[in-house]
C-alpha positions as CSV (number, residue, x, y, z in Angstrom):
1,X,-79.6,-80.9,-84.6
2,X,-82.2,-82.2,-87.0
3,X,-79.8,-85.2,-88.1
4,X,-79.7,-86.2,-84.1
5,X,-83.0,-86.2,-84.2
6,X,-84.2,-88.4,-87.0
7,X,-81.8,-90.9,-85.7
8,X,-83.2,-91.0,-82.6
9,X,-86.4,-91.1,-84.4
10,X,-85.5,-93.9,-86.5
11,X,-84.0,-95.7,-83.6
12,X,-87.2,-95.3,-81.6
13,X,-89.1,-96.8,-84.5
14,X,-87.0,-99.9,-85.0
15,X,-87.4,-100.8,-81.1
16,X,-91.2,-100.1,-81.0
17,X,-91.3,-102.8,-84.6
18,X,-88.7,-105.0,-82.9
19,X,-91.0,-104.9,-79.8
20,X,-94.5,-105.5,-81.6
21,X,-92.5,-108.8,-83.7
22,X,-91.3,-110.0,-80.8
23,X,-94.9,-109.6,-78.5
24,X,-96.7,-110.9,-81.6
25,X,-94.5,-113.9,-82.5
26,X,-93.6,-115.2,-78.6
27,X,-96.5,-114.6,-77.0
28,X,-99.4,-114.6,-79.8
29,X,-101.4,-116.9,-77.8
30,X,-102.1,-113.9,-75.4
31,X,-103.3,-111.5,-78.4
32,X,-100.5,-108.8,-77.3
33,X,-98.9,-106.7,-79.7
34,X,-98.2,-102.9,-79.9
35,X,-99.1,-102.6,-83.7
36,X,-100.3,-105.9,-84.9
37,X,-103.5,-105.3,-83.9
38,X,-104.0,-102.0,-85.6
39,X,-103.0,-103.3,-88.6
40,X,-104.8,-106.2,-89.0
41,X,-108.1,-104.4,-88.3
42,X,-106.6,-101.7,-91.1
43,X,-105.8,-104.6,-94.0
44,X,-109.4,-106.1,-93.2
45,X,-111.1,-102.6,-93.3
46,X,-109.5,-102.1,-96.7
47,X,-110.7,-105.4,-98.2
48,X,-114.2,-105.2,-96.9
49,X,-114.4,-101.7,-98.7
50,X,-115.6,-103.4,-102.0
51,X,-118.5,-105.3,-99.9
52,X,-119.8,-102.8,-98.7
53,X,-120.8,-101.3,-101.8
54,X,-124.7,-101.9,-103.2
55,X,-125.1,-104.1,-105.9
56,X,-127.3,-102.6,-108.7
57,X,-129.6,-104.5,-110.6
58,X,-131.1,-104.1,-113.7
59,X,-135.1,-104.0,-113.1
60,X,-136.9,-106.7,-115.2
């Protein structure tokens, strides 16, 4: 029972990747995409972390 199930799992998740890929690559010009967008705006949140932190300066 549980082994049916991951691969049906596992299954599910390759189509839903294939399906984001082939959204993203062939129509990109119409900004679809079932997970592109998610993680793009993840990967940017994580790099803008570090900016967002105050600089300290020494007082003269």
């Amino acid at each position: 029972m549980s082994a049916t199930f991951e691969q049906v799992a596992g299954a599910a998740l390759i189509l839903v990747f294939l399906a984001d890929v082939f959204m993203t690559v062939l129509y990109a010009r119409a900004g679809t995409g079932l997970l592109a967008p998610y993680w793009n705006r993840a990967v940017w949140a994580v790099f803008r972390i570090p900016n967002h932190q105050p600089v300290i300066r020494p007082l003269l």
